[in-house]
N, C-alpha and C positions, 0 to 999 in steps of 0.2 A: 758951813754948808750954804747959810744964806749967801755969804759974800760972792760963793761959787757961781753962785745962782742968778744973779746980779752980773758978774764981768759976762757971763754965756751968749754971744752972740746969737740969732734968730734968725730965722730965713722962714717967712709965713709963703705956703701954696695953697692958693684958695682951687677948691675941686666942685666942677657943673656935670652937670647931666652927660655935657659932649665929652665926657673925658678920653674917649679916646684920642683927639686931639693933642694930650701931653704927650703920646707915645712917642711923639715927631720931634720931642723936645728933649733937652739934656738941661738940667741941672747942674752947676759948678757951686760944691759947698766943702767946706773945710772940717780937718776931723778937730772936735772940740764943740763943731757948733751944737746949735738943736733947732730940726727940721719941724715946722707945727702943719699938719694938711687943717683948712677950716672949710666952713662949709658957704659955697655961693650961695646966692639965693634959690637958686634951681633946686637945689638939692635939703634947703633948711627943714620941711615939713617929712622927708624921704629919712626910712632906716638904715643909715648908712653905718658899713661897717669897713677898714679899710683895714689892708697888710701886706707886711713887706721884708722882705730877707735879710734884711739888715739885724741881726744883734739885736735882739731887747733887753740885754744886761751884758756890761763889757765881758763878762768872765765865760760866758759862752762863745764858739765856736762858730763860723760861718759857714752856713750848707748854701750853695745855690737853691738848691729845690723846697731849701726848710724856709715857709713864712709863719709869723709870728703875726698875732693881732694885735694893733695900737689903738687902744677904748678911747673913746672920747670924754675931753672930762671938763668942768667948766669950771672957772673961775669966782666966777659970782652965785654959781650952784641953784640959777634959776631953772626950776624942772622946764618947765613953758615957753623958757626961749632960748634956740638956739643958735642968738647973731655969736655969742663970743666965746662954743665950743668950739676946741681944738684936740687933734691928736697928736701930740708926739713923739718924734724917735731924735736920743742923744747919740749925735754923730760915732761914735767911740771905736769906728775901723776905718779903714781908707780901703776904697774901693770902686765899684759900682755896682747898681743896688737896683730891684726894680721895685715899684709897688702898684696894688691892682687892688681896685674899692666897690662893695655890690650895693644896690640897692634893695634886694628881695629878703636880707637878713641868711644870705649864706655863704657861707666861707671857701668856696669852689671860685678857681680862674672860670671854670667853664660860665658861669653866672655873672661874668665880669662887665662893669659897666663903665669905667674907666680906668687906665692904668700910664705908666710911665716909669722915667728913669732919673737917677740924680747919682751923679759920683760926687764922692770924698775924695780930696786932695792927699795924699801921703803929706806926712813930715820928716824934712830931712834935713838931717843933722853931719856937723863936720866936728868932733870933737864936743865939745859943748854949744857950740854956735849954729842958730838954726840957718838950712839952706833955703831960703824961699824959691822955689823951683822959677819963676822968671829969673834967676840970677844961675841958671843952670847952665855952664858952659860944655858940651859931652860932646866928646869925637870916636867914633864909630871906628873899632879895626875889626878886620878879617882873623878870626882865631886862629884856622887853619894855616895863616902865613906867618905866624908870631915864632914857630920852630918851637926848641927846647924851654920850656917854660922858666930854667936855670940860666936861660940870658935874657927873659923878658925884664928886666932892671934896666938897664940902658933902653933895649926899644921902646919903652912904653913912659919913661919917665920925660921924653923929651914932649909930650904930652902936660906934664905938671910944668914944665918950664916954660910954655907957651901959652900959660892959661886956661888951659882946659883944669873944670873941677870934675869932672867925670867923665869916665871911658864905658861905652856900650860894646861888650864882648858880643860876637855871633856865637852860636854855641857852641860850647867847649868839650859836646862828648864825641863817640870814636863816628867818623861820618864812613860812609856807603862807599861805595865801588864807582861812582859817578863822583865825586869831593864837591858834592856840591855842599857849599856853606852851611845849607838847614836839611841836608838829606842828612839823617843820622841813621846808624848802622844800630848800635850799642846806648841806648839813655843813660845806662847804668855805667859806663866807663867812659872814663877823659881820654881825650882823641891822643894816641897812640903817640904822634908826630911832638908833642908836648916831652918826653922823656928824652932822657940822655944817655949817652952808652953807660950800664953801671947804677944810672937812676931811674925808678918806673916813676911818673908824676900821677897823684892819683888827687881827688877830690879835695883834702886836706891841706896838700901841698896850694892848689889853687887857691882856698880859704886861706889860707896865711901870706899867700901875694896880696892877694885885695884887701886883707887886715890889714898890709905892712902898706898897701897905699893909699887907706885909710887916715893910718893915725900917723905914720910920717909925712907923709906927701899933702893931704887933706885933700884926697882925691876920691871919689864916691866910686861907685862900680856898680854897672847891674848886666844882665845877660835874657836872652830873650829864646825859644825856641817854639815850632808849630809843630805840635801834636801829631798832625796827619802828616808830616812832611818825615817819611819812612825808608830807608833807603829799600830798595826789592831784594839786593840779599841780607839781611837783615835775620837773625836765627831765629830770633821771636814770632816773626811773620810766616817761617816756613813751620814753625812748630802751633802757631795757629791759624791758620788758612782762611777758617771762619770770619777773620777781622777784614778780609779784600773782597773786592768783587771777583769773583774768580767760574770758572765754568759748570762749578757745580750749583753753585746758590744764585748766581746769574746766567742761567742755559741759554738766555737768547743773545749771551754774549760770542756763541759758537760761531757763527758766519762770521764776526767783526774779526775774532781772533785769528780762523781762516784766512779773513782777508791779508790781516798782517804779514799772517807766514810767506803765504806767495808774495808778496813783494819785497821782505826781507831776501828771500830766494833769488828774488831777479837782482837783488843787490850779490848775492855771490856767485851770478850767473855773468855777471858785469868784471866785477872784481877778480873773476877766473877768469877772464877770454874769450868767456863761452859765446857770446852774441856777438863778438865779432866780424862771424858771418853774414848776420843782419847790417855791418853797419854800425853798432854800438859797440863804442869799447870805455876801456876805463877810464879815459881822460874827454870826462865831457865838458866843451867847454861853448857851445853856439845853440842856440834856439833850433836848428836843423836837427839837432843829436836829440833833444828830445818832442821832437817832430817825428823820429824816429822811435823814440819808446814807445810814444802813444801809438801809433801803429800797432808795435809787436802786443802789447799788452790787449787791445781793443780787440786786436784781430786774430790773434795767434795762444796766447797767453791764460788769460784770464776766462774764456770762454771755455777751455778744455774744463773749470774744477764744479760748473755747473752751479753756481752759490746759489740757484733761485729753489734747487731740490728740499732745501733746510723749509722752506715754507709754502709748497705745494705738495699735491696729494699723487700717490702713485693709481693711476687713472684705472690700470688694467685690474686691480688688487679690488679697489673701491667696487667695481664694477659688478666684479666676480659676484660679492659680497653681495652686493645689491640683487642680483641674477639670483641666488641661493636662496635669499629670504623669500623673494617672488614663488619661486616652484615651490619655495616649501608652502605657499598659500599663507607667510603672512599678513595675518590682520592687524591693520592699524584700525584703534580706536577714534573716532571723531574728535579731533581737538581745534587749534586756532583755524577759522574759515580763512581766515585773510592769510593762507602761506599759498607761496607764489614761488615761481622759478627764483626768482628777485632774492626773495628770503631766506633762502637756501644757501650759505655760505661755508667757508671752510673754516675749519676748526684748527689752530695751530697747536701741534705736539708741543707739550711743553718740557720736554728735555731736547726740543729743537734736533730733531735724529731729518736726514734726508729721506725722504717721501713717506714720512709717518701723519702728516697733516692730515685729516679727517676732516668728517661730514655729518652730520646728524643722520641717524640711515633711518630713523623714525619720519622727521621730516622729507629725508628723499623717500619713501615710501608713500608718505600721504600727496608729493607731488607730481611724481611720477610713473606712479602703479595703479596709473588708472585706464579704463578702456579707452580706446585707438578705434576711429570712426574706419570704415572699409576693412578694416583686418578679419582674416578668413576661420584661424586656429586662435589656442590657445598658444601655440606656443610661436604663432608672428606676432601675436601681444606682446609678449615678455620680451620676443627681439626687437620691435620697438622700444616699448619702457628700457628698456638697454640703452639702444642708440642715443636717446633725446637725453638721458641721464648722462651719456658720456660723454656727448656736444655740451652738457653746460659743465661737468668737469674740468674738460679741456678749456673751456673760458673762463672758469677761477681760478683755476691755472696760469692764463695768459697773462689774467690782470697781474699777479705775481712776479711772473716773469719779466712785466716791462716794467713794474716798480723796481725790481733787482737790479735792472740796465741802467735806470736812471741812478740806480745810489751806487754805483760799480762808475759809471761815466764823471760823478760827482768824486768819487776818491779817487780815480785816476788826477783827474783835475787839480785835487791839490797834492795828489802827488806828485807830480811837474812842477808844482808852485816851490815845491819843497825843494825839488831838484833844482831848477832852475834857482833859486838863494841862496842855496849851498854851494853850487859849482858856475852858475853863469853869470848873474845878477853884481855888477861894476859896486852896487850898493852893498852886496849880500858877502857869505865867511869867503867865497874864492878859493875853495878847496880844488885840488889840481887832480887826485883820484881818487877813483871809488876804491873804497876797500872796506874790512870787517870793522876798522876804527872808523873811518868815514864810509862810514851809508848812503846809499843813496835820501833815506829819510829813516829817521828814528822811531823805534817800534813802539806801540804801544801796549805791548802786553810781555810778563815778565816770562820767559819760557825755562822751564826747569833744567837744574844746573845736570851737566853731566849726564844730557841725555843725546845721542849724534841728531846733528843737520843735515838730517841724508836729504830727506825730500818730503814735500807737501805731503803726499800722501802718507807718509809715515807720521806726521806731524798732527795729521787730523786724524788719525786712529789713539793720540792719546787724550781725545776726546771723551773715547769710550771706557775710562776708567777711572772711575773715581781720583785713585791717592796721585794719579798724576793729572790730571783737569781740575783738583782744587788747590793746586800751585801754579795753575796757570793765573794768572793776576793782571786785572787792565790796571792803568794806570792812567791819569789824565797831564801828566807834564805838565806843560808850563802853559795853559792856554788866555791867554790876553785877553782879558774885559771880562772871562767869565766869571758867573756869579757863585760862588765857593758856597752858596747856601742850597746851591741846585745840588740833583744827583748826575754825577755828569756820565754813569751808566745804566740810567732807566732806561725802561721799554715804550719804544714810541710804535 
């Protein structure tokens, strides 16, 4: 034991008051070692108590969310001075690991006064012989093109004969309806494409290729897949719905989905002939052609489905309402002095329904339902308090309305952009027609299988139903630079 104790390599982190500072940092330490946190001076007189998710006995298991506290202990076992406490943790898993240290004596992140990260290194082995991972040679194939897993011997060995000590598999379960590399369909099943007439290749068969290029070849193997990365038909996703952002647990995703379907529409509006008339046909191939969409769409198109009704109020409805409470001689009680036409705003429905947006009728009462200088009757009062209530209706409305124009002008835009890289653009795919396999641009949202594409309007009536709007599902594809930690279907 002492001997043990003696060869243990050491890596000392001294910890200050600014610890949030480490957060910025990475640690690179190897499994074997032992990590000691000591305390700077800032912190020597402070009850510091520090923990971290790492294992505090090899024979336990690792939780992400489970931390463990590492006591500080001293060597020289002076109560009174703490230059040469330390805590530590023996490295005993390869990973990456965080830890966070308070000062007020409580064991809560939320109390956190600095924290940080250190990864353990893996050890990898080729038979008896360690691989020190700078001596890694790994070339990367495409699983899905590797065929019958009963002739991956020759494909893959030509790999061992050129030097490579390891091959990085993309994943090897059943992928999606798109074949995209990390869209999987199935976690639970090895991709389809892997079998042979007569042979099903399943998990087992996979584990005994990468044993047998193991310990013949001395060739390592690992395989990598992303979690979120789900194909849309997917059985598991449609038996739980709850797991996507979908129209029922995200309602204000109703207009965006709207928006999709109409221009999905104008792509089978293209793709059939239908705008020919206009000028647009299926073969677009010059900046003029969609010089001409944006026309039909600005001015023709998009303007009939009314997108701005999802978040304004129906004027004549409110009114009525307003008119009713008045004759019935509601009393408002005196509340905030400071409400003003100004502060009177609309209320958005939040199952996002067309002209269900509301109003505070308390506060339109206390702003509106007041006396009117010259008026003769009771009841040319109350047709003013009407009027003036309707006129600022009608301009919560408008504001509405031209924000609508502007995010409607905004997706046209890069709906063109889309267009044009797909079918015009010398740099872009050069696709030669529109069709159901080539779209004009790719949808964003998954629309449920086995329901007809008649038309918009049928499309936005399965809105109105639960077990068919919580299979309607956004999705965010492939967007470049975005931040994967964002939500990229919040409400703005």
């Amino acid at each position: 034991m002492q001997e043990e104790t003696i060869s243990k390599q050491v890596r000392v982190l001294t910890l200050e008051t600014n610890g949030d500072l480490l957060s910025g940092k990475l640690y690179r330490l190897k499994k074997g070692w032992q990590m000691r946190f000591m305390l700077g001076p800032s912190l020597q007189a402070e009850d510091v108590r520090i923990f971290c998710n790492h294992p505090n006995e090899k024979r336990k298991k690792f939780s992400r969310t489970l931390y463990h506290e590492f006591l500080f202990v001293s060597p020289t076992d002076h109560r009174n001075d703490t230059c040469d406490t330390f805590a530590m943790v023996d490295l005993v898993l390869a990973g990456s690991f965080h830890f966070y240290f308070t000062i007020d004596g409580s064991d809560q992140q939320s109390s956190v006064n600095g924290q940080g990260y250190f990864l353990v290194d893996p050890t990898l082995t080729v038979g008896v012989d360690h691989l020190p991972l700078d001596c890694i040679q790994c070339q990367t194939v495409i699983s899905k093109s590797l065929g019958s897993m009963y002739h991956w011997e020759g494909r893959l060995k030509v790999a061992k004969e050129t030097g490579y000590n390891m091959i990085h598999f993309t994943p090897i379960q059943e992928l999606g309806h798109s074949n995209s590399a990390y869209s999987i369909r199935d976690q639970l099943m090895v991709n389809p494409t892997f079998s042979d007439e007569g042979k099903t290749a399943t998990f087992k068969d996979v584990l005994a290729f990468v044993r047998h290029m193991e310990d013949d070849w001395g060739v390592l193997s690992m395989t990598d897949l992303v979690y979120n990365h789900t194909s849309s038909d997917t059985p598991w996703l449609q038996a739980n719905p709850e797991c996507s952002y979908n129209l029922v647990n995200t309602s204000h995703l109703k207009p965006a989905f709207l928006m999709d379907r109409m221009l999905w529409h104008v792509t089978l509006a293209v793709a059939d002939g239908k705008l020919e008339y206009r000028g647009i046909v299926p073969t677009i191939q010059h900046e003029s052609d969609l010089q001409l969409m944006e026309k039909y769409l600005m001015d023709s198109f998009l303007p009939i489905y009314k997108l701005y009704e999802f978040y304004t109020c129906d004027v004549e409805a409110v009114v009525k309402k307003f008119k009713k409470l008045v004759q019935e001689g509601k009393v408002v009680e005196a509340g905030d002095s400071k409400l003003s036409e100004e502060s009177l705003h609309l209320i958005q429905d939040p199952e996002y329904r067309r002209l269900e947006t509301s109003v505070s009728m308390t506060d339109a009462l206390a702003v509106f339902n007041v006396d009117k200088p010259g008026v003769k009757s009771r009841d040319e009062r109350i047709k003013k308090c009407c009027e003036d209530f309707e006129n600022h209706l009608v301009k919560l409305n408008q504001v509405k309305i031209d924000a609508m124009n502007d995010h409607i002008a905004t997706a046209v835009k890069n709906f063109l952009a889309n267009i044009r890289y797909r079918f015009v653009q010398d740099d872009g795919l050069r696709l030669k027609t529109v069709t159901r396999k080539q779209p004009l641009m790719d949808r964003y949202f998954t629309f449920p299988v086995g329901v007809p594409e008649s038309s918009v309007e049928d499309d936005e009536s399965l809105m109105d139903f639960d077990d068919t709007a919580c299979i309607i599902m956004a999705h965010n594809g492939w967007v470049m630079n975005y931040d994967p930690r964002k939500n990229f279907a919040h409400s703005v």
